[in-house]
MMTF fields as JSON, N, C-alpha, C and O atoms, coordinates in Angstrom:
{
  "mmtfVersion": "1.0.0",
  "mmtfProducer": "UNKNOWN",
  "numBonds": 467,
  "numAtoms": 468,
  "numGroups": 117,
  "numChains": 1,
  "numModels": 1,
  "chainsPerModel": [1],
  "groupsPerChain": [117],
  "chainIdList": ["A"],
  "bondAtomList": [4, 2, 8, 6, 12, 10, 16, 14, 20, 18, 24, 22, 28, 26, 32, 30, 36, 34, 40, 38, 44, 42, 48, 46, 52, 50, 56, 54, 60, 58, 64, 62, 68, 66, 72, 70, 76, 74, 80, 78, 84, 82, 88, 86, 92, 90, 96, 94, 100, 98, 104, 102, 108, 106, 112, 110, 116, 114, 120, 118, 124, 122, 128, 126, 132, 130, 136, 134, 140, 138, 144, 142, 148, 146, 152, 150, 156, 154, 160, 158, 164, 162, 168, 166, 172, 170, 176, 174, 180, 178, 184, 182, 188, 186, 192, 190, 196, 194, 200, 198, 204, 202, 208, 206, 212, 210, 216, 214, 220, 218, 224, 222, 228, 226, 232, 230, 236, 234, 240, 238, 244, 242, 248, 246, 252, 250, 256, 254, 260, 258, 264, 262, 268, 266, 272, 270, 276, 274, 280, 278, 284, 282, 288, 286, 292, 290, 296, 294, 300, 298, 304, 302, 308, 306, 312, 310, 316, 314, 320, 318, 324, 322, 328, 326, 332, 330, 336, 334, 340, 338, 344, 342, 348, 346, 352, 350, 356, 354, 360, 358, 364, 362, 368, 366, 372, 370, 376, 374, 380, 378, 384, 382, 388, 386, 392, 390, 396, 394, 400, 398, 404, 402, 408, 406, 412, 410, 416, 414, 420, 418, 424, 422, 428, 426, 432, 430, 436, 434, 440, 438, 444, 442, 448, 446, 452, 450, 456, 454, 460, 458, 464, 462],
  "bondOrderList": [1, 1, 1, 1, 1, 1, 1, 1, 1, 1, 1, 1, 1, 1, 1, 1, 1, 1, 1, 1, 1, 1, 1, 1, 1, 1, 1, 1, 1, 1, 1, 1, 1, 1, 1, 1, 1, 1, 1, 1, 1, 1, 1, 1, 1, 1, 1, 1, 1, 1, 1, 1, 1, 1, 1, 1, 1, 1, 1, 1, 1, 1, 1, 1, 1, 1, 1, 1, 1, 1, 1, 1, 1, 1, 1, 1, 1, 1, 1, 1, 1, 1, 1, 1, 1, 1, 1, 1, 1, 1, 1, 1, 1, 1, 1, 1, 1, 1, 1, 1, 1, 1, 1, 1, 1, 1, 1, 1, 1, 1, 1, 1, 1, 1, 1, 1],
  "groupList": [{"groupName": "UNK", "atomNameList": ["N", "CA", "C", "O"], "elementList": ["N", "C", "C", "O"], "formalChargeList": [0, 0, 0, 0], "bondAtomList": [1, 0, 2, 1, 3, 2], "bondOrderList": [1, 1, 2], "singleLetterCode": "X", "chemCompType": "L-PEPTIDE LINKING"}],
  "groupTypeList": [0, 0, 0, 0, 0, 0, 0, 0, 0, 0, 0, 0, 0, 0, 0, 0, 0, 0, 0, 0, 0, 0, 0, 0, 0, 0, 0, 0, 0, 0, 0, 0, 0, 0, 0, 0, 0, 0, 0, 0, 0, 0, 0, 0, 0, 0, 0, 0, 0, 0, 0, 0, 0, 0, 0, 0, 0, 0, 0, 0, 0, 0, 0, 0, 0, 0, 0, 0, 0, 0, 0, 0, 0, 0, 0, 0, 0, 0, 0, 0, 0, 0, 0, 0, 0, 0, 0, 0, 0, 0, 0, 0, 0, 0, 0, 0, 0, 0, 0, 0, 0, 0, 0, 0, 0, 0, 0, 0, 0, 0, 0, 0, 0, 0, 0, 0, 0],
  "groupIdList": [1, 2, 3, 4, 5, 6, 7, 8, 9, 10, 11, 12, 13, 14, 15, 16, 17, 18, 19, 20, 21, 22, 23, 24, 25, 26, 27, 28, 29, 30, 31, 32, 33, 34, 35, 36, 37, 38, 39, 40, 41, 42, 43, 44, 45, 46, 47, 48, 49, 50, 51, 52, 53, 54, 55, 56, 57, 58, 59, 60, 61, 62, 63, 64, 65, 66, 67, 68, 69, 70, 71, 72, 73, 74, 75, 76, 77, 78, 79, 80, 81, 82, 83, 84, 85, 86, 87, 88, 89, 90, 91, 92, 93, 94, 95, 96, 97, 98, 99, 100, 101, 102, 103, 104, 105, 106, 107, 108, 109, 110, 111, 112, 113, 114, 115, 116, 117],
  "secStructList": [7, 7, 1, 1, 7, 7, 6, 6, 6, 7, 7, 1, 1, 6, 6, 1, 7, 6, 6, 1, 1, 7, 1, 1, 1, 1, 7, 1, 7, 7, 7, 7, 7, 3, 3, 7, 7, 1, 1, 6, 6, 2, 2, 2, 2, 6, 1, 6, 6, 7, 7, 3, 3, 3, 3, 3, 3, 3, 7, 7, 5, 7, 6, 6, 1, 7, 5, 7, 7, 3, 3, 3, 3, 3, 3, 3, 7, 1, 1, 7, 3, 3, 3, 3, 3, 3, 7, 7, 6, 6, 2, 2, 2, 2, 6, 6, 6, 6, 1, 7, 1, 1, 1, 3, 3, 3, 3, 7, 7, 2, 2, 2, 2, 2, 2, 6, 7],
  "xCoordList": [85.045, 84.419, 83.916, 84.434, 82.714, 81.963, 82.151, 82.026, 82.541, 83.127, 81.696, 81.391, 81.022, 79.737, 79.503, 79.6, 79.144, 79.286, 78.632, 77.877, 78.478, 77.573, 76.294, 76.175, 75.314, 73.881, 73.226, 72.466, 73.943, 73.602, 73.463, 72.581, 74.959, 75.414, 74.826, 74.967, 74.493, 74.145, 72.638, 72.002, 72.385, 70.929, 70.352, 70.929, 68.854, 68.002, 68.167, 68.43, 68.04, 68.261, 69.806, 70.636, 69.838, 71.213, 71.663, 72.815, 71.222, 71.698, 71.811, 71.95, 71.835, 71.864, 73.089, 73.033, 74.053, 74.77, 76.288, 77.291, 76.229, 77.279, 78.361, 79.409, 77.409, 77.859, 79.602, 80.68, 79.153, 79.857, 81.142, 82.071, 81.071, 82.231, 83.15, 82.994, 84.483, 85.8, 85.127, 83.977, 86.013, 85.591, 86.378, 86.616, 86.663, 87.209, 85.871, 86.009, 84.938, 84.206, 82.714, 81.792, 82.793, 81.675, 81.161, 81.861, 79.499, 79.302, 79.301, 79.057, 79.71, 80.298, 79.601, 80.095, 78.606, 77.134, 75.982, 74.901, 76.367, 74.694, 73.723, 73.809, 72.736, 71.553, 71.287, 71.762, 70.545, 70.88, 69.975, 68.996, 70.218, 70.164, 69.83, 70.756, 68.81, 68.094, 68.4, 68.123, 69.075, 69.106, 67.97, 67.378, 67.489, 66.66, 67.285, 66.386, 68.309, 68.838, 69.984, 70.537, 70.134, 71.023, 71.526, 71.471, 72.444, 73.447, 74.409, 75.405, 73.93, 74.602, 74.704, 75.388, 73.837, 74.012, 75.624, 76.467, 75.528, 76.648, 78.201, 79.215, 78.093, 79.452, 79.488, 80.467, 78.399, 78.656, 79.345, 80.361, 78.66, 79.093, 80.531, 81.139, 81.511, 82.612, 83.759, 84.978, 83.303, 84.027, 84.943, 84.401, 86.161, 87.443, 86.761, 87.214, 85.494, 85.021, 83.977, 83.632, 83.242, 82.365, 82.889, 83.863, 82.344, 82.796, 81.827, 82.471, 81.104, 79.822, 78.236, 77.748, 77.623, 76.701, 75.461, 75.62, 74.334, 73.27, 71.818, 70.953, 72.045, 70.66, 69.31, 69.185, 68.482, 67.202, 66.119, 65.881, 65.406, 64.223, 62.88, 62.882, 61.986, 60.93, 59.537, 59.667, 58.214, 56.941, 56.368, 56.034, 56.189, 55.02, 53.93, 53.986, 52.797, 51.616, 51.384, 51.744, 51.069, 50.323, 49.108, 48.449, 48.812, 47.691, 46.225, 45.144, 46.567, 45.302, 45.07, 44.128, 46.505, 46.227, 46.631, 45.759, 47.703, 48.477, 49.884, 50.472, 50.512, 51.735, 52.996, 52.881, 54.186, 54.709, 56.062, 56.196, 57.008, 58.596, 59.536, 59.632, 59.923, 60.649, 62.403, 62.345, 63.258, 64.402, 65.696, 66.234, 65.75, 66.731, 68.222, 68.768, 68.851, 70.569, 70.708, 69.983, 71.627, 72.379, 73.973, 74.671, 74.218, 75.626, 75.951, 75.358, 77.035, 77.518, 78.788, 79.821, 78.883, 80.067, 80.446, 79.795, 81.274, 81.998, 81.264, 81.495, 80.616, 79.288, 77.995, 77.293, 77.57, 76.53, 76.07, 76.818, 74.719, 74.489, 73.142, 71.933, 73.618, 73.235, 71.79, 72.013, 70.453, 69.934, 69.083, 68.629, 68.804, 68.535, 67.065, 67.097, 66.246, 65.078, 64.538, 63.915, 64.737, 63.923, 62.866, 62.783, 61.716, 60.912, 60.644, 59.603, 62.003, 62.034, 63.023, 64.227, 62.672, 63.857, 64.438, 65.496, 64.648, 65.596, 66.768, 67.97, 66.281, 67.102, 67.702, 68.573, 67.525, 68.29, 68.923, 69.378, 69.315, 69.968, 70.913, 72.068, 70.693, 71.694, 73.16, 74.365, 71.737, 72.734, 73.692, 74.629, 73.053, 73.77, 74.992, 76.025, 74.787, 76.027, 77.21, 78.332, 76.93, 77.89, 78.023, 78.06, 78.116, 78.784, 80.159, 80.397, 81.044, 82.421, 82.801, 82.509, 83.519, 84.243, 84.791, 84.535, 85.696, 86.438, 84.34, 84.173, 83.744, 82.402, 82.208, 82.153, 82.083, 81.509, 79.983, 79.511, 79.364, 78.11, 77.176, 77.184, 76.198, 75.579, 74.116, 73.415, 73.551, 71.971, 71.322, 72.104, 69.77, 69.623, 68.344, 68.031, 67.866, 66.062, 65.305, 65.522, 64.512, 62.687, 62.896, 62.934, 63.034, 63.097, 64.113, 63.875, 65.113, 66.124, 66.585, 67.131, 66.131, 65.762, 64.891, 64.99, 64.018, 62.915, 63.211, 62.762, 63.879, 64.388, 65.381, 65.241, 66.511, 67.604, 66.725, 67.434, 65.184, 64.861, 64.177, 63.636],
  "yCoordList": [-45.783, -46.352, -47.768, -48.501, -48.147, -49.518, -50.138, -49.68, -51.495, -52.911, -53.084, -54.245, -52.304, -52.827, -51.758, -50.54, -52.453, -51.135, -50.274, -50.331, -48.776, -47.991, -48.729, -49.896, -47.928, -47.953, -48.462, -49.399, -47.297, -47.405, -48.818, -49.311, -49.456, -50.608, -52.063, -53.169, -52.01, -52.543, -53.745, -53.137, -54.696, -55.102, -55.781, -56.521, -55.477, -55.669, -56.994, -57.154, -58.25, -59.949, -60.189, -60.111, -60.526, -61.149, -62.173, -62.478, -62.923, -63.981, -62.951, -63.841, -61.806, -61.284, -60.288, -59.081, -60.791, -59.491, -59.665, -59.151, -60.602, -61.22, -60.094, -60.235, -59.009, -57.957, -57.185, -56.813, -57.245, -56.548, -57.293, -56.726, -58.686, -59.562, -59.298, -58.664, -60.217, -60.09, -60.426, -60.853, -60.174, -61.306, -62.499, -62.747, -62.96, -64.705, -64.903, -66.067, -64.537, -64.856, -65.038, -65.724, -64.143, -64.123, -65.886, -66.888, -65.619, -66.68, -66.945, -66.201, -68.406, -68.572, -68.346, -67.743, -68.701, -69.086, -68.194, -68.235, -67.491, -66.416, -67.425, -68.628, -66.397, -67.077, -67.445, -66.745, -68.514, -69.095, -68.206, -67.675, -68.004, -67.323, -68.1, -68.788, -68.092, -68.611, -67.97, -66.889, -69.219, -68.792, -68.924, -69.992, -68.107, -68.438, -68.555, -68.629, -68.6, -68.944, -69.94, -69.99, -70.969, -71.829, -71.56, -72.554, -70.732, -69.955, -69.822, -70.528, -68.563, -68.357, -69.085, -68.791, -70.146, -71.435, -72.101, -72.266, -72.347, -72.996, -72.337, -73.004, -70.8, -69.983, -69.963, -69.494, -70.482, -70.444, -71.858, -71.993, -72.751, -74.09, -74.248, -75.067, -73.413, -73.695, -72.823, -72.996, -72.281, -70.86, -71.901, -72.891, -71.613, -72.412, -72.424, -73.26, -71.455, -71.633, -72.513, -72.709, -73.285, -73.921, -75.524, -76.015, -76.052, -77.375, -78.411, -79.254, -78.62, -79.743, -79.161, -78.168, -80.034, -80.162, -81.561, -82.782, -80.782, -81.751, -81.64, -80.79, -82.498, -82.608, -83.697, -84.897, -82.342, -83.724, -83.122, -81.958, -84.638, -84.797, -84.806, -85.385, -84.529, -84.438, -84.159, -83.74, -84.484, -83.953, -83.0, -83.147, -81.74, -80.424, -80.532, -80.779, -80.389, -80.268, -78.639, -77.584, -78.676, -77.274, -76.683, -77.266, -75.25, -74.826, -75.856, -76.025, -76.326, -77.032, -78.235, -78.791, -79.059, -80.205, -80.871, -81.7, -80.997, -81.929, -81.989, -80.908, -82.954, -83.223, -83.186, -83.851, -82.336, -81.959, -82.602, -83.246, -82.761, -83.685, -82.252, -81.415, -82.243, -80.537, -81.2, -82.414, -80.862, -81.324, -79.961, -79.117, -80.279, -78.882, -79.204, -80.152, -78.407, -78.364, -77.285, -76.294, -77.413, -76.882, -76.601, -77.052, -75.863, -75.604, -74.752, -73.69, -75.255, -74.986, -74.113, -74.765, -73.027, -71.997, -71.361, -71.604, -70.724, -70.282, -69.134, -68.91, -68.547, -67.364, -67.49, -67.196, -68.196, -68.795, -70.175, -71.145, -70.191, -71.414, -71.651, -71.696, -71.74, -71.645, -72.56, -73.75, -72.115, -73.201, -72.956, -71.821, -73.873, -73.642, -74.897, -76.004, -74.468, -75.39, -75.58, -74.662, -76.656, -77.246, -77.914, -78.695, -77.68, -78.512, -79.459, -80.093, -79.473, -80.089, -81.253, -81.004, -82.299, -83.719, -83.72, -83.419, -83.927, -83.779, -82.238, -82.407, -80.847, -80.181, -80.347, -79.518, -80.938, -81.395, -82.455, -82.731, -83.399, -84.24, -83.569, -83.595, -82.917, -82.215, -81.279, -81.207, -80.434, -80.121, -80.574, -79.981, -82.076, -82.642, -83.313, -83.711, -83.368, -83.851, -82.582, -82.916, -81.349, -80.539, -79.505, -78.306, -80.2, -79.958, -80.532, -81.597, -79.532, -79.778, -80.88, -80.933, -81.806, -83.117, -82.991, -83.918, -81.756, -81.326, -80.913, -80.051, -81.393, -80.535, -82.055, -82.902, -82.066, -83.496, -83.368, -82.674, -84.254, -84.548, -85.722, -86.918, -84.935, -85.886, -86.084, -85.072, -87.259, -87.512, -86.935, -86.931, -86.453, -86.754, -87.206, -86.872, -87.843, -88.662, -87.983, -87.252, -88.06, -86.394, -87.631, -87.15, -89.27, -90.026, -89.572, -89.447, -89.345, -89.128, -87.766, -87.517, -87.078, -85.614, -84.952, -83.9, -85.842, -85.902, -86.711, -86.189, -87.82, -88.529, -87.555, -87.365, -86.835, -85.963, -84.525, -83.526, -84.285, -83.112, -83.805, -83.135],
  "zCoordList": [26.709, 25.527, 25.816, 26.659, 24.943, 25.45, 24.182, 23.046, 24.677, 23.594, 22.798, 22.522, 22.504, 22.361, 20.932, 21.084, 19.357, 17.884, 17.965, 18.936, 16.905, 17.431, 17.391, 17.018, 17.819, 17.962, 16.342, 16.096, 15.257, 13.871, 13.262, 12.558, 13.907, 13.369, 14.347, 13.827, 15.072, 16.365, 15.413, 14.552, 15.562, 14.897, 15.853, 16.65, 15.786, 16.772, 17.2, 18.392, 16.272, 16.657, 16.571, 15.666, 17.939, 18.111, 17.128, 17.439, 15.951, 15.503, 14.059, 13.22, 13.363, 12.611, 13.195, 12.962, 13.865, 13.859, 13.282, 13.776, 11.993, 11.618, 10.542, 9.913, 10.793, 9.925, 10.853, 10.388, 11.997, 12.696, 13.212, 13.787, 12.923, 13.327, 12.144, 11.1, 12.818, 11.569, 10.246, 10.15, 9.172, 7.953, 8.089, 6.907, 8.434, 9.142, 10.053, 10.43, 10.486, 11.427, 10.878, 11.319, 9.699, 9.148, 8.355, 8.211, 7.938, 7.887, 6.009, 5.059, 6.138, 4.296, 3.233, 2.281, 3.231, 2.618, 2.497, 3.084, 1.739, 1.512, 0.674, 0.426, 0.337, -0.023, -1.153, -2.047, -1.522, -3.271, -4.198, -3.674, -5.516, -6.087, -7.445, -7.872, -8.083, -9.123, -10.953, -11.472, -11.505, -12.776, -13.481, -13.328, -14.234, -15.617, -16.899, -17.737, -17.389, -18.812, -18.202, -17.104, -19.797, -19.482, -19.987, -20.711, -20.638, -20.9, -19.932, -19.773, -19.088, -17.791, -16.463, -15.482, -16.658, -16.156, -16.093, -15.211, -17.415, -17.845, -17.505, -17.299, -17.506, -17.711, -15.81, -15.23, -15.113, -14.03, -13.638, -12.956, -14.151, -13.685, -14.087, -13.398, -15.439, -15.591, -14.585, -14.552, -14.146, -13.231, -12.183, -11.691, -11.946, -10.898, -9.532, -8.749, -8.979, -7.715, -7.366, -6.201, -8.79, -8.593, -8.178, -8.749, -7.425, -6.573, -6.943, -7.568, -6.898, -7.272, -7.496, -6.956, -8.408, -8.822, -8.333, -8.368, -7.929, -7.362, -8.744, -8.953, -9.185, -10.338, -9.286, -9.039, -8.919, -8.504, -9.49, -9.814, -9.942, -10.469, -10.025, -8.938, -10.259, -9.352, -10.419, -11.569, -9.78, -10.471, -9.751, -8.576, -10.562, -10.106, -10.743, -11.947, -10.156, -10.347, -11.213, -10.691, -11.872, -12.455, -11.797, -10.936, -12.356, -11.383, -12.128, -11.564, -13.297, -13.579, -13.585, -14.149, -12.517, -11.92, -12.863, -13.122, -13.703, -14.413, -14.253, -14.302, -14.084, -13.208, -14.413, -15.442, -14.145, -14.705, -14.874, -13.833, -15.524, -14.545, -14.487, -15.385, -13.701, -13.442, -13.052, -12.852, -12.976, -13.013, -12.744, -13.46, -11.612, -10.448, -10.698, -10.132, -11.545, -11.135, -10.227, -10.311, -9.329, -8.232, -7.883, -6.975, -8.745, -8.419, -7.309, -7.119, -6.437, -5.262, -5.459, -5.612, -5.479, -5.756, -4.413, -3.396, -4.421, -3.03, -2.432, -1.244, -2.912, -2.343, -2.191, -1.223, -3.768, -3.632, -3.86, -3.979, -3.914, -4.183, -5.619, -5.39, -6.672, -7.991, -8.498, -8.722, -8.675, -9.119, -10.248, -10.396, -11.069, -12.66, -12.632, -12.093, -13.153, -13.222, -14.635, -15.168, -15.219, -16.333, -16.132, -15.185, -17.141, -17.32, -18.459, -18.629, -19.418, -20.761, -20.489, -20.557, -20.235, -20.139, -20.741, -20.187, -22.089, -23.451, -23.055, -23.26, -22.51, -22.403, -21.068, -20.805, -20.46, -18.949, -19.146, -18.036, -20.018, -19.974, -20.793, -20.365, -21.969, -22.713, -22.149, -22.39, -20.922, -20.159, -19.024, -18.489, -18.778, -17.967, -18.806, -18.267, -19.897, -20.8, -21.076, -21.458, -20.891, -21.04, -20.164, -20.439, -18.74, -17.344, -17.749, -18.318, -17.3, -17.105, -16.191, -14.996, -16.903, -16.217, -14.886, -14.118, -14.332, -13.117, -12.167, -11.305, -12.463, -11.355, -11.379, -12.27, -9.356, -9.556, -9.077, -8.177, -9.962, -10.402, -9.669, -9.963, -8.42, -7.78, -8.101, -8.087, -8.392, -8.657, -6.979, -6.028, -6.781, -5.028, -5.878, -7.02, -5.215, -4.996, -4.538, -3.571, -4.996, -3.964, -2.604, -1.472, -2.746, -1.275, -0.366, 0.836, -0.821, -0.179, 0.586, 1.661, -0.415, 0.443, 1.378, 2.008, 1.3, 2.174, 3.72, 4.74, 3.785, 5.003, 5.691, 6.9, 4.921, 5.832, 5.916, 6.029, 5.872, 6.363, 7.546, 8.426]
}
């Protein structure tokens, strides 16, 4: 017998073959996953696995060339990684007022995110 999985299970790019390792080996972090209601926003941000919150602010352009203020929460949970997009200031601050006290709560800058890429 060869140390090597079947053929079935086997994946063509070596850096995708995280399926076939232990689960201790596997990798932590799947892929983020986009809310549209702040509802379920919220019942996510209170959940015991969620760890911190990143609110960045920023301007989008529209398709008819008028600049918008758009405003990204990001909750960081143990599977995924949570993000909720407003375009109403008044309802993003609201909701930044009723984030749970135990989630700690980081501002990032469009400057600042831009220098660590």
């Amino acid at each position: 017998p060869t140390a090597h999985p079947p053929a079935h299970r086997r994946s063509l790019c070596p850096h995708l073959h995280h399926r076939d390792q232990p689960p201790d080996r596997q990798p932590r972090h799947a892929m983020p996953r986009e809310v549209k209601d702040i509802k379920s926003f919220l019942l996510i941000a209170h959940r015991k696995d969620a760890k911190a919150c990143r609110i960045k602010k920023s301007t989008r352009t529209t398709p008819k060339g008028v600049p918008t203020k758009v405003t990204k929460f990001k909750v960081r949970c143990s599977k995924y990684l949570y993000t909720l997009v407003l375009t109403d200031p008044e309802k993003a601050e609201k909701l930044r007022a009723s984030l749970p006290p135990t989630l700690k709560v980081e501002d990032v800058d469009k400057e600042k995110s831009k220098k660590k890429a």
